[in-house]
C-alpha positions, 0 to 999 in steps of 0.5 A: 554446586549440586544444588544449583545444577538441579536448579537450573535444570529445573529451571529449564524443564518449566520453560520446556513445559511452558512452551509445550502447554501455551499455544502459540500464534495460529499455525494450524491451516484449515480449509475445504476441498473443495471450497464452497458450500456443500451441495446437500448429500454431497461430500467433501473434506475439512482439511487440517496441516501443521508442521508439527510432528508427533502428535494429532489432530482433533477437529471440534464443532461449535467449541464441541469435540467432532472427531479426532485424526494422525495426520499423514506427514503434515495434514489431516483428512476429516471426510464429510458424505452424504452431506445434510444440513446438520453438518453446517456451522464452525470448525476449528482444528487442534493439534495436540501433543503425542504424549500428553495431549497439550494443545500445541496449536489452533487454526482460526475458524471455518464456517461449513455450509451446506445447502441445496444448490439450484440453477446453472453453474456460474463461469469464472475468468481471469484477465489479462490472462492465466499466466501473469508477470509478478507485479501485475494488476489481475481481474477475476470475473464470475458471469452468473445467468441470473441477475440480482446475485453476489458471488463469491471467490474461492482459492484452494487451500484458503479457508474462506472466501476472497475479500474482492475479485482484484488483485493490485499487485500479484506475487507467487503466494496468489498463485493457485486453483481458483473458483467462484460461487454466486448466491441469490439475494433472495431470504432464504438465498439460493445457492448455485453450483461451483465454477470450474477451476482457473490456475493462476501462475505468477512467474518472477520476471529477470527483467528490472524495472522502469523508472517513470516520471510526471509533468507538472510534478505538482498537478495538471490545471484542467485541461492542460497538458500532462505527460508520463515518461518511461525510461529504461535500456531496453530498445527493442520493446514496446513500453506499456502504461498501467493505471491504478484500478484498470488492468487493460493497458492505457497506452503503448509507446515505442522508446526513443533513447530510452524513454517512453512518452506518453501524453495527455493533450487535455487533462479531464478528471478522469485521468487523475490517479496512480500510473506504473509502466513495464515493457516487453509482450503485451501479448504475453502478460508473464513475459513483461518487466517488473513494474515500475514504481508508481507515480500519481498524476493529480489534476487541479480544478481552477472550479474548487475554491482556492483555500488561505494559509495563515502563519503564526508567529509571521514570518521570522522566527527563532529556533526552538519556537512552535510554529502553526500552520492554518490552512482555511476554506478547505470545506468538509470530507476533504483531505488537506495537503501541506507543500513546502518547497513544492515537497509535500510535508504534511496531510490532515482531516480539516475541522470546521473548514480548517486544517492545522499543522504544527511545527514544533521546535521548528530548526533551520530545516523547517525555513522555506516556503509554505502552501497548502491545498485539499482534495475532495474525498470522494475525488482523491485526485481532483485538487484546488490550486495552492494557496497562496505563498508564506515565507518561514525564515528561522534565525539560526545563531548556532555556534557555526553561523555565529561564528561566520557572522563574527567572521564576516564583521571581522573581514567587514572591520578589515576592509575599513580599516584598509579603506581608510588607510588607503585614504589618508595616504594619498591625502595632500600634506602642506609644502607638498600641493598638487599642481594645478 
């Protein structure tokens, strides 16, 4: 019994050990305060927070041990002053364990820049505004005197840069401190000081969503009409419609029984797209409701040609069997879309100006009607018209429809045999003729 107990403790203490030895997934976070290349002789801290106790933080430069800090509760300060070039290139931070020095975890990398800056500070802006309901579409925007220049766009506390300057859909973690920084194009290129900071805040709206519908559900025909309705029980407010790419708001309706309508006379392409809807203050943007959920308006161009779509084996088939679905003339760099019932079941990469789709084991469900259409890649909202209709039929002889059939021929045979015992009762037998 002894000898067991001092196996599983041995047991355990190798799992201890193998936790404390292997690093895990990156939970290090390493940033620069302030974001943004260093200006030459300036100063600046590389950053680095764990929550993680006991140990210390080493910083390493180019895979090469730089410096080596206790953190102070969760984070550790590595000043940089009097900046030179010398002090460019990768950082990374390592927490190691107190006693041991086990590395216990990894940041990712930091690139350090730093850089003689020239000309005039760029001015960065956030639209609609600083204050934000969660949920809403944000802009930044970085205005340079220079043109010809890329900018880039910092957040504090986030190693790196902003992938883009717009946000879709903001929550609580795009809150934060702000700046941006625009580089010539130039080789070398010439770097220009850091914008001011700009605050995001997001505030979590109690107000629920709106629902939002679109007619014609299946596209509108080229300039025909399309409309967009908000509903919700909220009288007393203005309803606002967003669409997907544009922060400005697209059109405001006053409710009428709990709907919003908004109409487009004349569908052209360019109102092709995805549409949200929230209501409340549109001007104050962290007053508004949540958004609602998104529809897309398509718009079909009668200008595309119309693709064909081919059903093999036709028509009636038995359950269990594959079916291929061939949608053709769809051209090259499009996206095919297969429509059962007017539901979209299916979307694939034409090859040689056709598509295929394929049902296999196809059961009662897959029965209807089938079409197909396409959208030009680069117009993800532009369609052709469908193709033409084919009928799917499956004869499904599961034991529950052979069973009503037996039924129904049963009830069939009944009826007859009824029938006929109704006709040989009134049929006329001998002595007993019908008056005339």
């Amino acid at each position: 019994m002894l000898a067991v107990t001092y196996i599983l403790a041995f047991g355990a203490w190798l799992v201890v050990q193998s936790v404390i030895a292997t690093p895990g997934d990156t939970n290090v976070t390493i940033y620069l305060q302030p974001p943004g290349v260093i200006p030459l002789g300036g100063s600046a801290t590389i950053c680095c927070e764990c929550q993680c106790n006991g140990g210390s933080f080493v910083l390493y430069k180019n895979g090469h041990q730089f410096r080596t800090l206790k953190p102070r509760g969760t984070r550790a300060k590595f000043s940089i002053s009097n900046a030179t070039q010398s002090f460019s290139g990768p950082y990374s931070c390592h927490y190691l364990h107190g006693d041991d020095g086990v590395v216990l975890a990894r940041s990712d990398t930091l690139e350090v820049m730093v850089e003689e800056l020239q000309g005039s500070q760029p001015v960065l802006s956030i639209l609609p505004g600083h204050e934000v309901a969660a949920g809403s579409e944000v802009q930044f925007s970085c205005m340079f005197s220079s043109a010809n220049v890329n900018c880039l766009l910092y957040l504090e506390g986030q190693a790196g840069t902003l992938h883009n300057f717009h946000f879709s859909h903001v929550d609580k973690g795009n809150e934060g401190r702000y700046s941006c920084q625009c580089y010539t194009k130039a080789t070398p290129p010439k770097w220009s000081s850091t914008s001011e900071y700009l605050e995001l805040v997001v505030r979590e709206s109690q107000l629920p969503s709106p629902f939002i519908s679109v007619t014609p559900r299946d596209g509108a025909i080229l300039g025909t009409p399309a409309t967009i309705y908000c509903k919700c029980a909220c009288q007393g407010t203005a309803m606002l419609l967003y669409k997907a790419g544009n922060i400005t708001v697209q059109q405001t309706a006053q409710l009428a029984k709990d709907v919003a309508t908004f109409t487009i006379a004349r569908v052209d392409k360019k109102d092709g797209g995805i549409y949200t809807c929230r209501y409340g203050n549109k001007s104050n943007p962290s007053s508004l409701s949540q958004p609602s959920l998104s529809v897309e308006l398509l718009v079909r161009d009668p200008g595309l040609a119309r693709p064909s779509l081919f059903l093999e084996p036709l028509s009636h088939v038995q359950p269990g069997t594959n079916v291929t679905l061939s949608c053709t003339g769809v051209g090259q760099s499009t996206q095919v879309y297969f429509w059962r019932d007017g539901e979209m079941v299916k979307k694939a990469e034409p090859e040689a100006d056709v598509a295929i789709f394929m049902l296999t084991h196809v059961m009662g469900h897959h029965e209807g009607t089938y079409t197909c259409t396409y959208r030009p890649q680069k117009q993800p909202y532009i369609s052709s018209e469908p193709s033409s209709i084919v009928w799917l039929g499956v004869a499904d002889y599961t034991w529950g429809n052979t069973v009503r059939l037996a039924l129904g021929a049963g009830i069939l045979v009944l009826l007859g045999l009824v029938v006929a015992e109704a006709v040989h009762s009134n049929r006329p037998t001998s002595g007993h003729l019908r008056p005339l």
